[in-house]
Structure formats: C-alpha cells, structure tokens
OpenMM code with the backbone's topology and positions (N, CA, C; nanometers):
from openmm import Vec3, app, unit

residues = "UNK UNK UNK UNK UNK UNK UNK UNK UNK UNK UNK UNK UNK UNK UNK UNK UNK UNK UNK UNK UNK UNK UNK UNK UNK UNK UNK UNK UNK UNK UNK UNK UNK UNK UNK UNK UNK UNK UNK UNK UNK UNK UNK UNK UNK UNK UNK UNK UNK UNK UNK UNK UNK UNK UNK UNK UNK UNK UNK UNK UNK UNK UNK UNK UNK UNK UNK UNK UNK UNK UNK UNK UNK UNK UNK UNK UNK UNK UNK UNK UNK UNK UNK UNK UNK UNK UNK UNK UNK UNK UNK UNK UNK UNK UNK UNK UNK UNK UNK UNK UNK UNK UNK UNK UNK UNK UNK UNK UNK UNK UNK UNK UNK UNK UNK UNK UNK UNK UNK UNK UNK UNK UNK UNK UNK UNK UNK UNK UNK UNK UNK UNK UNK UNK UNK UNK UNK UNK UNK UNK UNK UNK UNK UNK UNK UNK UNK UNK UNK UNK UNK UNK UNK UNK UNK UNK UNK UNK UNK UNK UNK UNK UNK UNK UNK".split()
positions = [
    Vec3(-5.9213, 2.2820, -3.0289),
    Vec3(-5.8427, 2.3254, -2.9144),
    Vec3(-5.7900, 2.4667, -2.9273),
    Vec3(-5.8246, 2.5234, -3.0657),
    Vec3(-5.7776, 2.6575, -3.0499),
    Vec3(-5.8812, 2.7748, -3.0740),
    Vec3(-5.8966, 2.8581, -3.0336),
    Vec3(-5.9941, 2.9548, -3.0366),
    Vec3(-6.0464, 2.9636, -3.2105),
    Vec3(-6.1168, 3.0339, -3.2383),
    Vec3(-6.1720, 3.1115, -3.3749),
    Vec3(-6.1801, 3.2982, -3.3492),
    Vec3(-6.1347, 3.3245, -3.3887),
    Vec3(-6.1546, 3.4796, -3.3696),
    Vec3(-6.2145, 3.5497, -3.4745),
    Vec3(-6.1683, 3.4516, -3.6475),
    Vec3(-6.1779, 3.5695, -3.7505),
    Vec3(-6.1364, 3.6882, -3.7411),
    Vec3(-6.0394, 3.7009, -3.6849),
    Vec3(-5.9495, 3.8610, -3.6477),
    Vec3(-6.0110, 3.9505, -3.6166),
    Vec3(-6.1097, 3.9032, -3.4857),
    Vec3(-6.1705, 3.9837, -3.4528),
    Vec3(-6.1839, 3.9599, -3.2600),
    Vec3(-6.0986, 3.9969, -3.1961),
    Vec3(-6.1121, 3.9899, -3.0668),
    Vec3(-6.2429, 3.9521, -2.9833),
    Vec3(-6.3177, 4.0397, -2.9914),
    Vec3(-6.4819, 4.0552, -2.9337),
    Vec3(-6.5402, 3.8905, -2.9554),
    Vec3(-6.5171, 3.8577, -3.1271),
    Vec3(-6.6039, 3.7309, -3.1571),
    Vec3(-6.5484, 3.5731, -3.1178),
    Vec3(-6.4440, 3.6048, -3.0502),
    Vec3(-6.3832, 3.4744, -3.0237),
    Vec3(-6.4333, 3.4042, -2.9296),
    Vec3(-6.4608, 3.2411, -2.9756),
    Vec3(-6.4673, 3.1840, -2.9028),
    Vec3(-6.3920, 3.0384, -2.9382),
    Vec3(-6.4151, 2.9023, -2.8463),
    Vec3(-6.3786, 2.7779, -2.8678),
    Vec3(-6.4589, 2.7068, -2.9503),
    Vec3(-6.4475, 2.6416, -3.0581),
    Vec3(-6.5117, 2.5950, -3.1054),
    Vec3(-6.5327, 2.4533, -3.0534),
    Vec3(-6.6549, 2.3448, -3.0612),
    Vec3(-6.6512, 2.2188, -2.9913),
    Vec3(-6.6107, 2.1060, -3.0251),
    Vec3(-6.5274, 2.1247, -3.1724),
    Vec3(-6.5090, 1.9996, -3.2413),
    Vec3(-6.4107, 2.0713, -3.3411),
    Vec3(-6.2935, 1.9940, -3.3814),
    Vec3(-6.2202, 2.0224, -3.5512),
    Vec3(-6.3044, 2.0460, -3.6568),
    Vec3(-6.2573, 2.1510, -3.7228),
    Vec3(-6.3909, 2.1707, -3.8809),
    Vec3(-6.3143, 2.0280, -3.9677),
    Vec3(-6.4407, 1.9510, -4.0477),
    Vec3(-6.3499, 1.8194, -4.0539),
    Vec3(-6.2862, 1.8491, -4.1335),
    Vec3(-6.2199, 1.9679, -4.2254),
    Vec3(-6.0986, 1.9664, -4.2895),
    Vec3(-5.9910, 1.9261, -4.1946),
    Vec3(-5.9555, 2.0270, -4.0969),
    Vec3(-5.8629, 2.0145, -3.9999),
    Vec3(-5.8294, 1.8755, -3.9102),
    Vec3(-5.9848, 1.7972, -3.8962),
    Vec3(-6.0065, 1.6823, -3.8537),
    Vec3(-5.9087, 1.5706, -3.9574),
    Vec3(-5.9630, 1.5797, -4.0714),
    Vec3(-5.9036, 1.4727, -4.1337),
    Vec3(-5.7602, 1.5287, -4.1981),
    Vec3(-5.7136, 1.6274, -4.1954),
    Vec3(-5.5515, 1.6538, -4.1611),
    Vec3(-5.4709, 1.5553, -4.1001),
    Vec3(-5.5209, 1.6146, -3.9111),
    Vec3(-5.4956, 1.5339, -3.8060),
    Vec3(-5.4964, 1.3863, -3.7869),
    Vec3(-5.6195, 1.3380, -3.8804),
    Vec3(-5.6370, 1.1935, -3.8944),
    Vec3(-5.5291, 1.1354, -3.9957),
    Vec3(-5.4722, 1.1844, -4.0631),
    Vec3(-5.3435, 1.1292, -4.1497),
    Vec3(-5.2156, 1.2197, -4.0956),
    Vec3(-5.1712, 1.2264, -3.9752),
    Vec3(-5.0751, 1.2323, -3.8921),
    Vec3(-5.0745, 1.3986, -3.9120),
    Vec3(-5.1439, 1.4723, -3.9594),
    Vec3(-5.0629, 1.6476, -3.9432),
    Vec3(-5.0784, 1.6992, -3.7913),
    Vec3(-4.9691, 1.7835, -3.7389),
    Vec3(-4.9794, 1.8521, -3.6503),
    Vec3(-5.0127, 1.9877, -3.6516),
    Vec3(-5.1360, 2.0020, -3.6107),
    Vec3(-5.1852, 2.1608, -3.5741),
    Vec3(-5.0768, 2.2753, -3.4699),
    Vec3(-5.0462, 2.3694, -3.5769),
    Vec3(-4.9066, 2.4602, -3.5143),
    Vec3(-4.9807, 2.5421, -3.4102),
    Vec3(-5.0726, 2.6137, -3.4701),
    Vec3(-5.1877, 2.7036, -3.4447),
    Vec3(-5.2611, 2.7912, -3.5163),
    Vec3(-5.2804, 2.8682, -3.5306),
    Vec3(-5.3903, 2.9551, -3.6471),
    Vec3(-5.3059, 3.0762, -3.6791),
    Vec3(-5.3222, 3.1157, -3.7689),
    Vec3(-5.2722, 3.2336, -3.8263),
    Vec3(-5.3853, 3.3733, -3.8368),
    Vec3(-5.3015, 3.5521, -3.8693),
    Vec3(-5.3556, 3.5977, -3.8751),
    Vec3(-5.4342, 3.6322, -3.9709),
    Vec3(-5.5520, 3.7536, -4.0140),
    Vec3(-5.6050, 3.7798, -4.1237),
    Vec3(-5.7189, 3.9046, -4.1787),
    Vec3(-5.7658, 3.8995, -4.2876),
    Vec3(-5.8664, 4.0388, -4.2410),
    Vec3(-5.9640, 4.0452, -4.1930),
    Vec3(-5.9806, 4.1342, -4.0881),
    Vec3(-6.0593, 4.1001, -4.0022),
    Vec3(-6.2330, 4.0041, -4.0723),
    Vec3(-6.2896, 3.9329, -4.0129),
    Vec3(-6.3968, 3.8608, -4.0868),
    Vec3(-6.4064, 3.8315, -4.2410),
    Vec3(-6.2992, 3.8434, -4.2942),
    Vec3(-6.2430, 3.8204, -4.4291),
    Vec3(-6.2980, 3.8896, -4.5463),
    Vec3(-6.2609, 4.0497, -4.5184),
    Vec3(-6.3265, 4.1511, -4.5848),
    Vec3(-6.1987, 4.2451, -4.6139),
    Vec3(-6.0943, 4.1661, -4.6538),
    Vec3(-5.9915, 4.2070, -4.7544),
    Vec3(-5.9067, 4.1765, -4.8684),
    Vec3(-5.8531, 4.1938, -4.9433),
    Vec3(-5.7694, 4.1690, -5.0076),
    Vec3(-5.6218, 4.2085, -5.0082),
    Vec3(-5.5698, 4.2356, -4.9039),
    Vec3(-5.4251, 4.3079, -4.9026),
    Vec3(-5.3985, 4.2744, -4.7375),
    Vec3(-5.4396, 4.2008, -4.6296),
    Vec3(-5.3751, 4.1119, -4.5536),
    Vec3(-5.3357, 4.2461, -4.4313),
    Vec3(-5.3923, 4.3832, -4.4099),
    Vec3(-5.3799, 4.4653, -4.3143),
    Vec3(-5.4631, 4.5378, -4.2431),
    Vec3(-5.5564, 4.4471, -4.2792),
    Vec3(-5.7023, 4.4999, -4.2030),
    Vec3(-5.7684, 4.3750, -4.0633),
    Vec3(-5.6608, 4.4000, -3.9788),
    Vec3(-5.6598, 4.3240, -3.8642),
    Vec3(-5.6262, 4.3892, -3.7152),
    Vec3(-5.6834, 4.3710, -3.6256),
    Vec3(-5.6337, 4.4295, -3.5263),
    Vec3(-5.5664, 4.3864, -3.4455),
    Vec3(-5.4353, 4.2525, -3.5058),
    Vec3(-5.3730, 4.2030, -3.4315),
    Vec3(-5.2502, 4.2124, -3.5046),
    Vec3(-5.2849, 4.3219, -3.5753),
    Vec3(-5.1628, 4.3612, -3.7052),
    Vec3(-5.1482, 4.3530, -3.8348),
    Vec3(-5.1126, 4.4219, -3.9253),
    Vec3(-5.0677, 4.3486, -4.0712),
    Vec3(-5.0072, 4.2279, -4.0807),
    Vec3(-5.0448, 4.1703, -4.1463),
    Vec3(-4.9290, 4.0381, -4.1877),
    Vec3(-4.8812, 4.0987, -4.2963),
    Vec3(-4.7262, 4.0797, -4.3232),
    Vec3(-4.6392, 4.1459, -4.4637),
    Vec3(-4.6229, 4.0730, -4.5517),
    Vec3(-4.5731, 4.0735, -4.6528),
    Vec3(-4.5364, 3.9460, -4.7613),
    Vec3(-4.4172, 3.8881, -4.6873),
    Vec3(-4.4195, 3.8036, -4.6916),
    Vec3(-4.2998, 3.6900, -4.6419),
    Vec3(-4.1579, 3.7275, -4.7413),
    Vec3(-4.1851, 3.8012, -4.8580),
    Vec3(-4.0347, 3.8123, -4.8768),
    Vec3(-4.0199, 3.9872, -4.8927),
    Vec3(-4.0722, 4.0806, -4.9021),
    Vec3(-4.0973, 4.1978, -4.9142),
    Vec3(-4.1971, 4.2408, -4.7855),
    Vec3(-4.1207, 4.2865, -4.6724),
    Vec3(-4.1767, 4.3287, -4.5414),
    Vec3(-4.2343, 4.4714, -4.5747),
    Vec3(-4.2379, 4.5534, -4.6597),
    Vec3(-4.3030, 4.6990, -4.6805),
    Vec3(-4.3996, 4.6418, -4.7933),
    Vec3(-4.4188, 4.5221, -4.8360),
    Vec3(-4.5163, 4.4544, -4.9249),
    Vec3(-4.6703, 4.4418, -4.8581),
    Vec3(-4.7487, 4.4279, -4.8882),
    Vec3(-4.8667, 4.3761, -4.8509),
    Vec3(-4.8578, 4.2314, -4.8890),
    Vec3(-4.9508, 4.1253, -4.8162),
    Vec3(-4.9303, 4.0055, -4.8083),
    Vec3(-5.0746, 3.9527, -4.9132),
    Vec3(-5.1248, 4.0051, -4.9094),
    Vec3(-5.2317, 3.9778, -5.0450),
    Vec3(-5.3877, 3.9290, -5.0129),
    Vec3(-5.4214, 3.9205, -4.8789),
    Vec3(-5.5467, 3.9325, -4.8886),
    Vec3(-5.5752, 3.8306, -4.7428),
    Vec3(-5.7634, 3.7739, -4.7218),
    Vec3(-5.7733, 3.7699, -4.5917),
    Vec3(-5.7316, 3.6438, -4.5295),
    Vec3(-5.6588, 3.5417, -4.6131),
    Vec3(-5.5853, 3.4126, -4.5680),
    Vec3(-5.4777, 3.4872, -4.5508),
    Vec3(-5.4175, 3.5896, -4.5613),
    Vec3(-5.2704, 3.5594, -4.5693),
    Vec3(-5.1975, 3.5580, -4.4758),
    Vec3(-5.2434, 3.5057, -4.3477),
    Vec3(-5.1189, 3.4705, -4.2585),
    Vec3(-5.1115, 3.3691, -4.2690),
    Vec3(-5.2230, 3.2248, -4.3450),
    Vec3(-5.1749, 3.1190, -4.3641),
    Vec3(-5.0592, 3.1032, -4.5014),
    Vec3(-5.0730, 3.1413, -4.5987),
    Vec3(-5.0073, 3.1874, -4.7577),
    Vec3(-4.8268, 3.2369, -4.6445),
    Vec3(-4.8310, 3.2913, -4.5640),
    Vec3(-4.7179, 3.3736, -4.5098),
    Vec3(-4.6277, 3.3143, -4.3951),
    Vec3(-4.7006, 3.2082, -4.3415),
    Vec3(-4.6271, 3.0938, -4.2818),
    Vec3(-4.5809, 2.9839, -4.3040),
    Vec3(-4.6458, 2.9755, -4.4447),
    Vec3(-4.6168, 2.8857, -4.5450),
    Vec3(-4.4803, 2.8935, -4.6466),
    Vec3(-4.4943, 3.0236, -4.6958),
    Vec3(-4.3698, 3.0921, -4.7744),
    Vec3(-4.2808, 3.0781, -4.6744),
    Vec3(-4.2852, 3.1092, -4.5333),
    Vec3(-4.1445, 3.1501, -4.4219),
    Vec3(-4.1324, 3.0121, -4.4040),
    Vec3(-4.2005, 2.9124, -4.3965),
    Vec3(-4.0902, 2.7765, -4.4078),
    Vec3(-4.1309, 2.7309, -4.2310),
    Vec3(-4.2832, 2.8069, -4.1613),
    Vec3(-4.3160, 2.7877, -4.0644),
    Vec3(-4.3784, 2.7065, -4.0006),
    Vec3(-4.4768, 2.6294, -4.2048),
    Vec3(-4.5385, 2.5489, -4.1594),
    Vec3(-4.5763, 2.4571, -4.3138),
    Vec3(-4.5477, 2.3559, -4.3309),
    Vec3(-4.5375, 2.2537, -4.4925),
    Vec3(-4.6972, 2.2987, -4.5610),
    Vec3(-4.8046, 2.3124, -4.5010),
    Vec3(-4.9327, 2.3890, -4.5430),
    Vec3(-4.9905, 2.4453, -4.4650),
    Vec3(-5.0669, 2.4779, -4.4964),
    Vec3(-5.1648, 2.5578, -4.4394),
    Vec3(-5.3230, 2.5642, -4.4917),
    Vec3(-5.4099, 2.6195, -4.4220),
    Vec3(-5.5937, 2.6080, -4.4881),
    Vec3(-5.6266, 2.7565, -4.4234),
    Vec3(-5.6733, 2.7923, -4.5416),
    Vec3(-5.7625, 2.9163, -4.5682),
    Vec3(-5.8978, 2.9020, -4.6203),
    Vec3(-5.9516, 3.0211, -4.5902),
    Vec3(-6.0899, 3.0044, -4.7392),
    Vec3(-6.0538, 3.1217, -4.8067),
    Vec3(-6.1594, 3.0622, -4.9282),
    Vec3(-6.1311, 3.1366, -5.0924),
    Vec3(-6.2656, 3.1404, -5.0898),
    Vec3(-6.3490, 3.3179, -5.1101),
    Vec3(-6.4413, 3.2697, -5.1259),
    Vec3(-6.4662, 3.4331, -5.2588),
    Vec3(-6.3222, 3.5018, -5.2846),
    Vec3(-6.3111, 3.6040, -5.3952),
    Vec3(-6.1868, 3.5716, -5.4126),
    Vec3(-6.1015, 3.4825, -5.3415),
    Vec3(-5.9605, 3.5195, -5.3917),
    Vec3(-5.8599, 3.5299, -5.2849),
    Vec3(-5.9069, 3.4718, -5.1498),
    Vec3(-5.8514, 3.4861, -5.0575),
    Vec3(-5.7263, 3.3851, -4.9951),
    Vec3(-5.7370, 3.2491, -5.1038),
    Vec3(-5.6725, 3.1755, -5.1109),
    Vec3(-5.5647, 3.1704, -5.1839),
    Vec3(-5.5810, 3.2589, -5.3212),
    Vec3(-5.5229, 3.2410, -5.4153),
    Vec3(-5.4377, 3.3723, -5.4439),
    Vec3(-5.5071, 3.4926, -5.4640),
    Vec3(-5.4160, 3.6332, -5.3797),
    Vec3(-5.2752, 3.6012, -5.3532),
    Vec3(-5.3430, 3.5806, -5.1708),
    Vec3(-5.1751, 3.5962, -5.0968),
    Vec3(-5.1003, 3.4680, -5.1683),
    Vec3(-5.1507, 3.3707, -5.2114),
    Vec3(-4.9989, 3.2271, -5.2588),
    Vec3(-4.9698, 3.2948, -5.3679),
    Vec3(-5.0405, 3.4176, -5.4619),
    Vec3(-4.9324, 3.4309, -5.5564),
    Vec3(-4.8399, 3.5687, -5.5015),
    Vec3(-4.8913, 3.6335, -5.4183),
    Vec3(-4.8359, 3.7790, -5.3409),
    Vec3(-4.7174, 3.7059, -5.2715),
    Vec3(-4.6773, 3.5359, -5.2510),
    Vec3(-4.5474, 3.4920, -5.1289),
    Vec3(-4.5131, 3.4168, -5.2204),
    Vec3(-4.5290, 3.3634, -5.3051),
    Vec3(-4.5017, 3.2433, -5.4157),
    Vec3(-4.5029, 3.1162, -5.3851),
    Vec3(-4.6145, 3.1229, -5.3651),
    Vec3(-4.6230, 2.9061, -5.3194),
    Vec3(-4.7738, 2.9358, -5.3795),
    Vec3(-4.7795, 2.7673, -5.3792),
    Vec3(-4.9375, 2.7696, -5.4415),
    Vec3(-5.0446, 2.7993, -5.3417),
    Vec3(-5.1814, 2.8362, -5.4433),
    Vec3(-5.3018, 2.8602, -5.3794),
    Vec3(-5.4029, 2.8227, -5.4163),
    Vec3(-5.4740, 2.6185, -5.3846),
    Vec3(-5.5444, 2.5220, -5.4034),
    Vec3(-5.7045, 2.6220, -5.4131),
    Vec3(-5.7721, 2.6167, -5.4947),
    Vec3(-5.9266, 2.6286, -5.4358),
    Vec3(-5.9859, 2.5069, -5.4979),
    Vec3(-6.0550, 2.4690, -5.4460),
    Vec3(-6.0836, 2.3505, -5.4578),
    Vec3(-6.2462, 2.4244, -5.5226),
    Vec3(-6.2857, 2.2845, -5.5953),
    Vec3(-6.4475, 2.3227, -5.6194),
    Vec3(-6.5445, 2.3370, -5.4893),
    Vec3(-6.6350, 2.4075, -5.4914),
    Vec3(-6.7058, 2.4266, -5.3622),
    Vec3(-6.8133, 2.3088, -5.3408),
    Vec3(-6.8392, 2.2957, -5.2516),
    Vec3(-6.8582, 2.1515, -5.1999),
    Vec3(-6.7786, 2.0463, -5.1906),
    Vec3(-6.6449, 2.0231, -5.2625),
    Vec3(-6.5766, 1.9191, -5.2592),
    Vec3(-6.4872, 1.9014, -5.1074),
    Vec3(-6.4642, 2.0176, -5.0160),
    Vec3(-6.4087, 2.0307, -4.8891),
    Vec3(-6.5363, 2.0757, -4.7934),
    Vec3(-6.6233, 2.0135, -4.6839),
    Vec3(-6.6640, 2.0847, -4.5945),
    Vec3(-6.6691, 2.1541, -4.5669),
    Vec3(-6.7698, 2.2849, -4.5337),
    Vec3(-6.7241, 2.3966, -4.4842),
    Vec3(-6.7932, 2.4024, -4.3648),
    Vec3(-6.7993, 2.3074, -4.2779),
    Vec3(-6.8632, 2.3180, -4.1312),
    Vec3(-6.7336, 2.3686, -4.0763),
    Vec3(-6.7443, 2.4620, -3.9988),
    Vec3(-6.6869, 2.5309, -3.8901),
    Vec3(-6.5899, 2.6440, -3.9917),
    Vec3(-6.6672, 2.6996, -4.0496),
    Vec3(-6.5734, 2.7826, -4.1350),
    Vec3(-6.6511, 2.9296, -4.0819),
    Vec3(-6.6274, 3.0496, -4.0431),
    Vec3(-6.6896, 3.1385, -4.0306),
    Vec3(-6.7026, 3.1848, -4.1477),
    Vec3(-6.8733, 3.1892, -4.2257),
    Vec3(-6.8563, 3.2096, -4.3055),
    Vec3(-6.8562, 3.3863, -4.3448),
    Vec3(-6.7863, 3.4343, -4.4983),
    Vec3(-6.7952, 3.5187, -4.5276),
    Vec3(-6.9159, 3.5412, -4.6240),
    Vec3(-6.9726, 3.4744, -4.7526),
    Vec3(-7.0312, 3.4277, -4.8444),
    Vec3(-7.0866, 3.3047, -4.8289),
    Vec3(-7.2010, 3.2481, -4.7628),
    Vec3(-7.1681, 3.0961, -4.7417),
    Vec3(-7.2106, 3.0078, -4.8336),
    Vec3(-7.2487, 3.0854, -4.9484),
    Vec3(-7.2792, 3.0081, -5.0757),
    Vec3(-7.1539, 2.9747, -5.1701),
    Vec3(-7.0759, 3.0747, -5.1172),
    Vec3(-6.9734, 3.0958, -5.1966),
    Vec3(-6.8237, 3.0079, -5.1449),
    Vec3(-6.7908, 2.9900, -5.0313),
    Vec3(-6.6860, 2.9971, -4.9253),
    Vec3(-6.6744, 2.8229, -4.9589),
    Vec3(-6.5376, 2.8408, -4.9513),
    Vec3(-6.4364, 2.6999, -4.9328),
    Vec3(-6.3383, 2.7498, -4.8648),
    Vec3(-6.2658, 2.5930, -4.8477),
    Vec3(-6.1336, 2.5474, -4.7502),
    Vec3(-6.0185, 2.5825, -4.8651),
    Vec3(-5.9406, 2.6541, -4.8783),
    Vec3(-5.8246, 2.6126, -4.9543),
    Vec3(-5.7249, 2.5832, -4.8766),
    Vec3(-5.6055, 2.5561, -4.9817),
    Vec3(-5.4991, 2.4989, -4.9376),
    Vec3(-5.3690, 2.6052, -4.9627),
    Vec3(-5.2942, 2.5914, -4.8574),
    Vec3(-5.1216, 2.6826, -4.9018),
    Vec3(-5.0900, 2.5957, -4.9141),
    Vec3(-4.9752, 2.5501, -5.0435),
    Vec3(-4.8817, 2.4594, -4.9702),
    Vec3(-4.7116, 2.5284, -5.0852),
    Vec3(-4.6236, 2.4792, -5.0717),
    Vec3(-4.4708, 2.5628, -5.1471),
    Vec3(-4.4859, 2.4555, -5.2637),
    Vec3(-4.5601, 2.3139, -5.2884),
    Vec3(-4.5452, 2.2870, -5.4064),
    Vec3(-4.6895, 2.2378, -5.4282),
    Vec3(-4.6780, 2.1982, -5.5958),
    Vec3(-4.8524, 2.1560, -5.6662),
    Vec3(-4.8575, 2.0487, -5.5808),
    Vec3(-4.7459, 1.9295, -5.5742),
    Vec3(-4.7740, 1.7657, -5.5411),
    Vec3(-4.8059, 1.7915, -5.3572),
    Vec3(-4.7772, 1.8837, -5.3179),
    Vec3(-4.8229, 1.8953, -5.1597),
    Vec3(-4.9555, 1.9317, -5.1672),
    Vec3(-4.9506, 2.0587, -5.2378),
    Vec3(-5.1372, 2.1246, -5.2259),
    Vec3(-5.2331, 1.9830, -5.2536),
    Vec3(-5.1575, 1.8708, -5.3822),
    Vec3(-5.2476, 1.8324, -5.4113),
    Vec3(-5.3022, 1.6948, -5.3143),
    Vec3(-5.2179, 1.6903, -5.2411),
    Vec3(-5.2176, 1.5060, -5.0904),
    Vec3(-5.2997, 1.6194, -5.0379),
    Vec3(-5.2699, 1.7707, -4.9984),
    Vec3(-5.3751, 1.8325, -4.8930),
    Vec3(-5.4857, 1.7845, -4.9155),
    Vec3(-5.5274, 1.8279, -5.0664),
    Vec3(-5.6950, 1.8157, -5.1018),
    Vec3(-5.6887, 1.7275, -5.1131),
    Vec3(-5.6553, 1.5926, -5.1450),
    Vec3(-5.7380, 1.4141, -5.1263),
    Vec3(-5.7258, 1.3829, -5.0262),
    Vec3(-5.6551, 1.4803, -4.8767),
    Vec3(-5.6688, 1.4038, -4.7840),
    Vec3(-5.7761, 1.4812, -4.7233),
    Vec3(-5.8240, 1.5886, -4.7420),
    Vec3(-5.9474, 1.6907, -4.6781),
    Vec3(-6.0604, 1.6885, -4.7279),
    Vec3(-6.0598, 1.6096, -4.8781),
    Vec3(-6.1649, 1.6132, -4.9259),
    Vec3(-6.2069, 1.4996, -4.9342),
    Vec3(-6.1293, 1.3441, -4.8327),
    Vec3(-6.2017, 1.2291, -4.8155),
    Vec3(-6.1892, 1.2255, -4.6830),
    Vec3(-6.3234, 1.1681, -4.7015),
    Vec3(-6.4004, 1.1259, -4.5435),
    Vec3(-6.3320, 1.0394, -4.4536),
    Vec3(-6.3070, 1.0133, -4.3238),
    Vec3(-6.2636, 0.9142, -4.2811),
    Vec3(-6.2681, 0.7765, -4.2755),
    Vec3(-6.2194, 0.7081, -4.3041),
    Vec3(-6.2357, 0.6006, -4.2986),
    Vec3(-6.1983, 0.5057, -4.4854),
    Vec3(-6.2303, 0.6208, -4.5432),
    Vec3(-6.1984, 0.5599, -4.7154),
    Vec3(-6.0821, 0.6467, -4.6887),
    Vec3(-6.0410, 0.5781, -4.7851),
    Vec3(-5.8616, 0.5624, -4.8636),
    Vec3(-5.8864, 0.7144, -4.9428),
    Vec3(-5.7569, 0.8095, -4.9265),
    Vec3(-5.7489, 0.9058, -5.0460),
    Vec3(-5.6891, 0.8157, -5.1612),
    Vec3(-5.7641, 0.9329, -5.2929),
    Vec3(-5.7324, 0.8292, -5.4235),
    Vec3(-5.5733, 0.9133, -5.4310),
    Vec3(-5.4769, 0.7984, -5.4868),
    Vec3(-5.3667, 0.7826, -5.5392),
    Vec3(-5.3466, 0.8578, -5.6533),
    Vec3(-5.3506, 0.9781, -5.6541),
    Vec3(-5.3011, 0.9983, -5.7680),
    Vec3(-5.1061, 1.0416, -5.8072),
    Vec3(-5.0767, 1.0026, -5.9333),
    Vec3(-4.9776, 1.0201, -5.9544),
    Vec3(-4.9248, 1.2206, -5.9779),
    Vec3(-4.7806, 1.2471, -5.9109),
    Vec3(-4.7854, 1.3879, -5.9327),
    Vec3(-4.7469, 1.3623, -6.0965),
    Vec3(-4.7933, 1.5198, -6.1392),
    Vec3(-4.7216, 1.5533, -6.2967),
    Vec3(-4.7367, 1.4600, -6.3838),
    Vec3(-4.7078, 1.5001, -6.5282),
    Vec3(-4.6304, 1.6049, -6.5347),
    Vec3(-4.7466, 1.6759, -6.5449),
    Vec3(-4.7401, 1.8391, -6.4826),
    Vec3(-4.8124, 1.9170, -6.5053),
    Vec3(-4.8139, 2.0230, -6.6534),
    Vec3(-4.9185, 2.0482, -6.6725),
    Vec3(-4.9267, 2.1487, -6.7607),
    Vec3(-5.0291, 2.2542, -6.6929),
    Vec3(-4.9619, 2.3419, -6.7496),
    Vec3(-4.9837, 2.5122, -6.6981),
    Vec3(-5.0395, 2.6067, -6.7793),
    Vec3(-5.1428, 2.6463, -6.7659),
    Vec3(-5.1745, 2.7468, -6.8781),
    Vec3(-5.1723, 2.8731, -6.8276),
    Vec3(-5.1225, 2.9456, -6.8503),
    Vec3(-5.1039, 3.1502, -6.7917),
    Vec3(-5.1451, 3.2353, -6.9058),
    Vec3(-5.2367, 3.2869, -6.8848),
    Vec3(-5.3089, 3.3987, -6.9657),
    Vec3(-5.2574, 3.5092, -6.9823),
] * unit.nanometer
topology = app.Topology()
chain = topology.addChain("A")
for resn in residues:
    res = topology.addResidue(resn, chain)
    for name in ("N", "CA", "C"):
        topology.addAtom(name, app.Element.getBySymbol(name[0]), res)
C-alpha cells in the first residue's frame, strides 16, 4: 500500500503485494507506519545522498546518519517506530544502528526473502533489522524469517555474550 521509490522520485511506483518480510511482520500483528528515507538506490554510506533530503543522526543533527538504511536506523533511535527493515548489502544495516545506537540485525543471506527488495547487489542484498534492543531485533528475525503458517522458534533472550575487536 505504499509506494517504493528507493529515493528516487522518477522510479516510483506501487508495488502489488507486501515483500514477505513486511508480509509476515503484519501477519504477527505489526503496524506499517510508512517507509523511511535513504541513499538514493542505496549507493551510500553516510545517509545524504537523497533528494528528499539528508536524514541526520537522531542524536547529533550536524552528524551524518550512517549510510543507505538510515532513515529506518533514525526512526528507530527517535522512538518513532519499535523496528524497522532495511537492507545490508555493505553495511547499510549495520552503519547507521551503530551511527544512532540501537542494534543492526543482518541476518545470513537467504535466511529473509528478498522478493520485493530493490535490489542493489542481488547476490549480495538482505532484509535487516533496526530494532533499540538484541531481544527485539531478535522476535524481528524469527518472525521474518518464518513462513506463514509455522510457529517462530522460541528462543530464550540472553544471556548474551559480546565480542568487540
């Protein structure tokens, strides 16, 4: 029900169906806010190569927001929306959630659909996830990355361990 643009005016159109990430969101009660902005056809890393504007960092407005998801990463940090879905297909997922500070899911490729994704790389390209904590990002991906009709698996949150290089 909502256009696709890829931040790009000219290429927009309606798409005819939910990409079934978004589908099976909706199918376990999420409400679609609407789409966010980004770089244009997702050929950035710093979130201002759009012609419907920069998106800024959500807590540093003279910041750059970190790359071509990041108006989802930035509505997420502002408390606009509990997650959000991007693709990661260099870093586009993961960038802006550490440029706003919430997490940034990439999931293994193939494990999320990528029908209706404009692709950038399409060998390369996944669905990620924004979400402000691990135990949210992580219900996103068992609920996007199972099909309808089967049960997401249960997993328990934590305790996590973290490794930082």
């Amino acid at each position: 029900g909502l256009p696709t643009t890829a931040g790009c005016p000219s290429y927009a159109y309606d798409p005819p169906v939910d990409a079934p990430a978004v589908a099976r969101l909706k199918a376990a009660g999420a409400v679609v806010l609407g789409s966010t902005n980004m770089d244009q056809f997702a050929t950035g890393l710093v979130g201002t190569r759009s012609p419907y504007g920069a998106v800024h960092s959500a807590h540093h407005p003279d910041r750059i927001s970190g790359g071509s998801s990041s108006g989802s990463a930035v509505a997420v940090a502002l408390g606009v929306a509990d997650l959000a879905l991007g693709t990661d297909t260099a870093g586009s997922g993961r960038v802006p959630a550490a440029f706003n500070g919430i997490v940034g899911l990439k999931p293994t490729r193939g494990l999320v659909p990528t029908d209706g994704v404009v692709p950038a790389c399409a060998t390369l390209d996944c669905v990620s996830v924004f979400a402000r904590t691990l135990p949210e990002a992580e219900l996103a991906l068992a609920l996007i990355a199972t099909p309808p009709g089967r049960e997401a698996p249960h997993r328990a949150p934590g305790p996590w361990r973290i490794a930082v290089p």
